[in-house]
N, C-alpha and C positions, 0 to 999 in steps of 0.2 A: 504494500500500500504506500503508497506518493504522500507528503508534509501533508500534502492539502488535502487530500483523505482523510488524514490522519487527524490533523487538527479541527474538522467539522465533526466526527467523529467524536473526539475529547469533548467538544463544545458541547454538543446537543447532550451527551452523557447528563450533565446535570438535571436540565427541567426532567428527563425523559424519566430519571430515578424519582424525583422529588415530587412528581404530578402522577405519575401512571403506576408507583410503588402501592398494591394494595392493600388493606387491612385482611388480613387473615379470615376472620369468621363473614363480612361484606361480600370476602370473593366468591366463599363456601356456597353464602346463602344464593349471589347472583347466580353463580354456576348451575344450582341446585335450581331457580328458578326458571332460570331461561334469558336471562337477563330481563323480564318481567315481572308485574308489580313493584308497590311500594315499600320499599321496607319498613320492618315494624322498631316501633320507637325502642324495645330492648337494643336491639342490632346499634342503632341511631348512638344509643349511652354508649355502649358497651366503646364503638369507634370513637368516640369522645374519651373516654378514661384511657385508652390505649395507645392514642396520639404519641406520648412519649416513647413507647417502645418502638414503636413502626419507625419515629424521628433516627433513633437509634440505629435500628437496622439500615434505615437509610442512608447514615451518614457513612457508616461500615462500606454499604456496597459502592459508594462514591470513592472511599480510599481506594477500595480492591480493587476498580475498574482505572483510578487513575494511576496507582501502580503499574496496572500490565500496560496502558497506553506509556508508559515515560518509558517502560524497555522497549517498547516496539520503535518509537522514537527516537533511544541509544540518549534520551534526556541522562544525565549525571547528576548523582545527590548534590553535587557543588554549584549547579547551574541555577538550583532551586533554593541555594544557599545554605545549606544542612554545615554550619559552622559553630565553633564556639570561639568568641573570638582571644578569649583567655579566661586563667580558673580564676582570677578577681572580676574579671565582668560577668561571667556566670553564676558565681557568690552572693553578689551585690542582684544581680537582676532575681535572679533564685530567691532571695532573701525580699526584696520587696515586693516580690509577685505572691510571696506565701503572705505576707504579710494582707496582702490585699485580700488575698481569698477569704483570709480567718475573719478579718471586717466583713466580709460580702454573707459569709454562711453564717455567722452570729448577727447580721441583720436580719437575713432570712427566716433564719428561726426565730428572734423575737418578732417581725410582722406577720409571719404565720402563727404564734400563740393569738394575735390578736384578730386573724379571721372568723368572720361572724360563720355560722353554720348555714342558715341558707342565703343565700345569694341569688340575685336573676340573670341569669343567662351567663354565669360565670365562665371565664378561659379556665378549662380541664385542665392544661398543661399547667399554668401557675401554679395549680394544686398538688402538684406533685412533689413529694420529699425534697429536702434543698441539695441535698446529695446528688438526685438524679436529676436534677434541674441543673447544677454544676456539670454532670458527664455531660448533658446533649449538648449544651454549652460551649464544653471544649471540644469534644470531638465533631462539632457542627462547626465549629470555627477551623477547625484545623483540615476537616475536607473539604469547606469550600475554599478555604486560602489555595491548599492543594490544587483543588481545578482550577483555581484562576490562575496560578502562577502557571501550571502544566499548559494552557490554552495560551497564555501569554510564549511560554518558551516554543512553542508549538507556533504558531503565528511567524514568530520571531524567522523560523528557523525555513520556514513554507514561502518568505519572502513577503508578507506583509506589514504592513508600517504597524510602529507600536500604538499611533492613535487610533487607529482603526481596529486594533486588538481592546484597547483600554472599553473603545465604545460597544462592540457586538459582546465580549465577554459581561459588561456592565448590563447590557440590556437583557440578555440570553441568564442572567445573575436574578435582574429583576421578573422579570417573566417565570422564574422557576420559585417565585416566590406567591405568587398566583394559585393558592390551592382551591379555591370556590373559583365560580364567575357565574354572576348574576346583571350585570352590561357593563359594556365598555366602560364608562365613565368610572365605574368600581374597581374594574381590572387593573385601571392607567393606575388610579390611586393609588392601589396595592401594590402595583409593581414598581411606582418612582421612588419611592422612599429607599430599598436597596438596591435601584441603578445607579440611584446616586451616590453614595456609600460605597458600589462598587468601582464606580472609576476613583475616590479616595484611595481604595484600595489596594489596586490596580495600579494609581499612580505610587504608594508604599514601596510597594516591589518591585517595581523597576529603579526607582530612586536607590533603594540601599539594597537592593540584587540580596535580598534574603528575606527565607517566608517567616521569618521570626518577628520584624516587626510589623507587617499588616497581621498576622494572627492576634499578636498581642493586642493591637487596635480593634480588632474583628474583636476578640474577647471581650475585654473593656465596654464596647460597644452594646455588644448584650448581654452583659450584666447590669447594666445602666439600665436598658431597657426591661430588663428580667424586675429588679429592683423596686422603679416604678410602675408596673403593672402589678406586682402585689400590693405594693403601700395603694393604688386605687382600689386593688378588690377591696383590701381590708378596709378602708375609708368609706366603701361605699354603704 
């Protein structure tokens, strides 16, 4: 397969995991249907409370797949920036990223003491333990950095210009962030908030040629937003 095989390829990987990844017992029941009728409201919860693990598995299958695309590519761990750049700046960064976490999961758990029990139309995923709200967190941050830098070296290497990487990766970024659609005007919505954020990020990695610092911004970024979406459930 040819760069540019290869990097449409890498690209479309994303949405295609993150939109068409089904729920378990939804596939069963469709399968089982015929893809016919409505589903019943159990089914409905049940996809709601499971959001996290399906995110999970999804983020899984997003490394595995960017994996095997960086050897078919002959991409190198060094290209993607896999460095440390010494045992004092990994001490130092080590040390104030634990630091951060231990603020972020002792906020969590005291704004979770303080959620009321029912709620209207509450976000599922919020609900979940600060622990696993931390894993999807990081390993959602660290496979999409992954696809974006692998699409960006990929780009790179297939002979097109890095703006034109920044922009189709940021949009193909924001689009796979699209999991409902009820009309356009919703979709544009849903989708500009991380196109934009993706060319931040986008711009990150190419700036300091390592997937350390957009991850860490990628992170930061949603736990901020992790953060205040609980302090709103709770408040509400």
């Amino acid at each position: 397969m040819n760069f540019v095989g290869l990097t449409f390829l890498g690209l479309l990987s994303y949405p295609l995991i993150t939109l068409l990844w089904p729920e378990p017992h939804a596939f069963r029941w469709w399968w089982r249907m015929g893809g016919r009728g409505v589903a019943p409201r159990e089914l409905i919860d049940h996809r709601k409370r499971s959001r996290g693990n399906v995110l999970v598995v999804k983020f899984a299958a997003i490394i595995g797949t960017c994996v095997v695309l960086l050897r078919q590519g002959r991409v190198a761990s060094q290209e993607l920036g896999f460095r440390i750049p010494g045992w004092y700046d990994a001490i130092a960064f080590g040390l104030a990223a634990g630091a951060i976490l231990i603020w972020w999961t002792r906020g969590m758990n005291r704004v979770a003491s303080q959620m009321k029990v029912s709620q209207a139309k509450p976000n599922d995923l919020l609900r979940e333990p600060s622990f696993k709200i931390l894993l999807i967190i990081l390993l959602g941050g660290f496979a999409e950095e992954l696809w974006r830098a692998m699409s960006l070296i990929l780009f790179h290497k297939a002979g097109i210009s890095d703006v034109s990487a920044v922009l189709v990766t940021s949009l193909i970024f924001g689009i796979g962030h699209v999991f409902s659609y009820k009309s356009v005007g919703a979709a544009v919505g849903r989708s500009l908030p991380p196109a934009i954020a993706g060319i931040l990020l986008a711009a990150l990695f190419l700036i300091y040629q390592t997937l350390l610092v957009p991850f860490v911004a990628h992170v930061m970024l949603n736990l901020y937003g992790t953060a205040l979406g609980r302090k709103r459930l709770a408040s509400s």
